[in-house]
Phi, psi and omega in degrees: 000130201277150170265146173312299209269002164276324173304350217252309187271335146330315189281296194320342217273332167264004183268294132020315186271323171331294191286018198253289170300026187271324173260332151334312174298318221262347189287319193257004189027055192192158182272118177339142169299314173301338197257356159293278161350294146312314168273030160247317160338306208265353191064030189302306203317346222218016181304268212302314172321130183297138181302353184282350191240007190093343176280163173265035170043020190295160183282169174328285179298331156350280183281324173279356179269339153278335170308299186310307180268010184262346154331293165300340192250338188170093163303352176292293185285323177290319168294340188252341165267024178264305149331269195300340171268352189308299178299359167270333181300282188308335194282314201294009198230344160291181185267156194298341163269010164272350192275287192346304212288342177266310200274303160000309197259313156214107198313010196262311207308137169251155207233119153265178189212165158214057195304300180337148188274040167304338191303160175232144183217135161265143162284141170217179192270142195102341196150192174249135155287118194244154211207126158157179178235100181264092191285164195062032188263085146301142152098346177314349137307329175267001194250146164277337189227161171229135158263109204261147167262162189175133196267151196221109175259174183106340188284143186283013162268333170188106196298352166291165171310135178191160175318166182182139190275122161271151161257170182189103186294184202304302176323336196257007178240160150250130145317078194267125189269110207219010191243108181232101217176140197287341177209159178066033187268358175299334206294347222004070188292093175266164155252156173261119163292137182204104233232122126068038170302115171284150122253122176309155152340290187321334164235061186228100160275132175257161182259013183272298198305344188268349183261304220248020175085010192270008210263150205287336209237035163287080153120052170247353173262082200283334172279344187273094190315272213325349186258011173227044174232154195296161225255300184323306183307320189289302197328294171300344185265018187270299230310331192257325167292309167307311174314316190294313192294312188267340154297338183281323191285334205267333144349264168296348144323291209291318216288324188290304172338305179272018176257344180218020170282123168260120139000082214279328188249356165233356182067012182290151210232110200278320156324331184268344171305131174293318161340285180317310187275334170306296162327291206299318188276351156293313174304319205258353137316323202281307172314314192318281146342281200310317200282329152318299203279358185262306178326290175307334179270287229305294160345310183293309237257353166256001159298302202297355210235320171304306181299339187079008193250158173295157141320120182253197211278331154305315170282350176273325185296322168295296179344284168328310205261322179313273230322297187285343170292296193332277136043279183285338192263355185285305167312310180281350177289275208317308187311300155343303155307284144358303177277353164251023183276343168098144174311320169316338197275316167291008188280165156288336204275030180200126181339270201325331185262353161253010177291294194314297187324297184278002171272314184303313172327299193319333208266016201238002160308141184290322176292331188243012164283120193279339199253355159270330181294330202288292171344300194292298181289345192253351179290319188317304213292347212247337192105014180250147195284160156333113133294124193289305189244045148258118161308000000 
């Protein structure tokens, strides 16, 4: 059974040919086969998958610490295969015969998503008929199955209308090739088409019952921690590991950089510069900070999961919003750096300018948008209930 810390020096051993395909991906705007190909050799694909199916279970930190560096090598590919293992997590929490219907046939097989509630549905008998146009599903070229959103009442955690999940296999969508974007283009973030689907019961979730332990496939794993945690945290947890992972990198860009960047009109040798080196240790506090406050949840929420106990409303609420600060101080790090880098830093032909591109990408995600969490969290602190239209 491969270990987190064998998988961890696996991934370094292959992160070279990756950060090799960083422009191939942003050319095929999808993440390479080979780099699929590769992080399935070593079995990154299968962190989160439960060990009764063959996956390795890694904890939270684990898995965000492979997530950072794969990160450093090609953010495209660390956002869309961070995604396809979060949904074996979110899988692992249906009921067992929807887990039957994907992995049963291939224990390998991956999950894109479209969680926004776009699906439109009829109840019919047995499940729902479903319809929409589901935009944003990375990584969905590599994937067999999609877990789609959609709103539902009725459910026996809480009978007003609410989100609710479907599963839904490959055969039953079209792929429409629409990602066309300025960062983050490895990710092939695509939408799916979907005319008139049945989904059975059997793959059908609410996402109130997958946060609160109420979901038909909760404690159906009794050895397994990481399955007796709230669905969201896991789900949520590349976007902020990826930020962190190309701040770290851009690090290491500029600190190389400034050892043999010369002035083109003074022959000034800029590594030497007070400017320079100033920068670089505010990027590198800053950087710090976060991957600490990232650290500590990632840590509390592989506590929470050991204890068997759920989040109550303060740790979701802190969890969420840390997540997008963390986000913020990553971007502004990167921004620091970046902006003092010299025109060369703009060709495409150089690491630093799609480092910038896709660091900003991290913070514009509905979850790392910081001016709905600052809403969210400050609604928190003060006593006021939940806004319904705050993600």
């Amino acid at each position: 059974m491969t270990s987190a810390s064998q998988l961890l020096n696996d991934l370094q051993d292959i992160l070279p040919t990756i950060a090799a395909n960083a422009d191939q991906a942003e050319a095929l705007r999808m993440t390479p086969p080979e780099n699929i190909e590769l992080l399935t050799k070593i079995k990154f694909m299968r962190a989160f998958q439960p060990k009764a199916w063959g996956g390795l279970e890694l904890s939270l930190p684990q898995f965000a610490e492979c997530v950072a560096a794969l990160a450093g090598a090609c953010a495209g590919t660390a956002w869309s295969t961070s995604l396809l293992n979060t949904h074996s997590h979110q899988l692992a929490l249906f009921s067992k015969q929807a887990q039957e219907d994907v992995w049963g046939e291939n224990p390998e097989a991956t999950i894109s998503s479209s969680i926004a509630p776009f699906g439109k549905t009829t109840e019919v008998d047995g499940g729902v008929m479903f319809s929409g146009d589901m935009s944003w599903s990375s990584g969905c070229d590599h994937a067999q199955w999609a877990i789609l959103g959609f709103i539902r009442a009725g459910a026996a955690v809480d009978a007003k209308p609410h989100q609710h999940f479907a599963l839904v296999p490959r055969a039953d969508y079209e792929i429409i090739d629409n990602w066309h974007a300025m960062a983050m283009k490895g990710s092939g973030t695509k939408t799916l088409q979907v005319r008139h689907v049945f989904v059975p019961e059997h793959r059908i979730e609410s996402a109130k019952a997958l946060m609160t332990g109420q979901s038909t496939g909760y404690g159906i794993y009794p050895d397994s921690d990481i399955f007796f945690a709230a669905y969201r945290p896991y789900f949520a947890c590349g976007f902020s590991a990826i930020s962190l992972g190309i701040a770290e990198q851009m690090i290491v860009w500029f600190t190389e950089r400034s050892k043999t960047r010369v002035r083109a009109y003074t022959g000034a040798e800029v590594g030497k510069d007070v400017p320079a080196y100033m920068r670089l240790a505010e990027s590198k506090h800053q950087i710090n900070a976060a991957r600490a406050l990232l650290e500590k949840d990632w840590n509390d929420l592989a506590q929470m999961g050991v204890k068997h106990a759920l989040p109550d409303a303060d740790q979701l609420a802190q969890w969420r919003t840390n997540q997008a600060y963390a986000v913020k101080m990553c971007v502004a790090a990167v921004d620091r750096l970046f902006e003092s880098s010299g025109a060369n830093a703009w060709f495409l032909t150089n690491q630093a300018q799609r480092l910038f591109r896709d660091s900003h990408m991290t913070a514009a995600h509905a979850y790392t948008d910081y001016d709905v969490c600052k809403q969210i969290y400050g609604r928190h602190l003060v006593g006021l209930e939940p806004d319904p239209r705050l993600l």
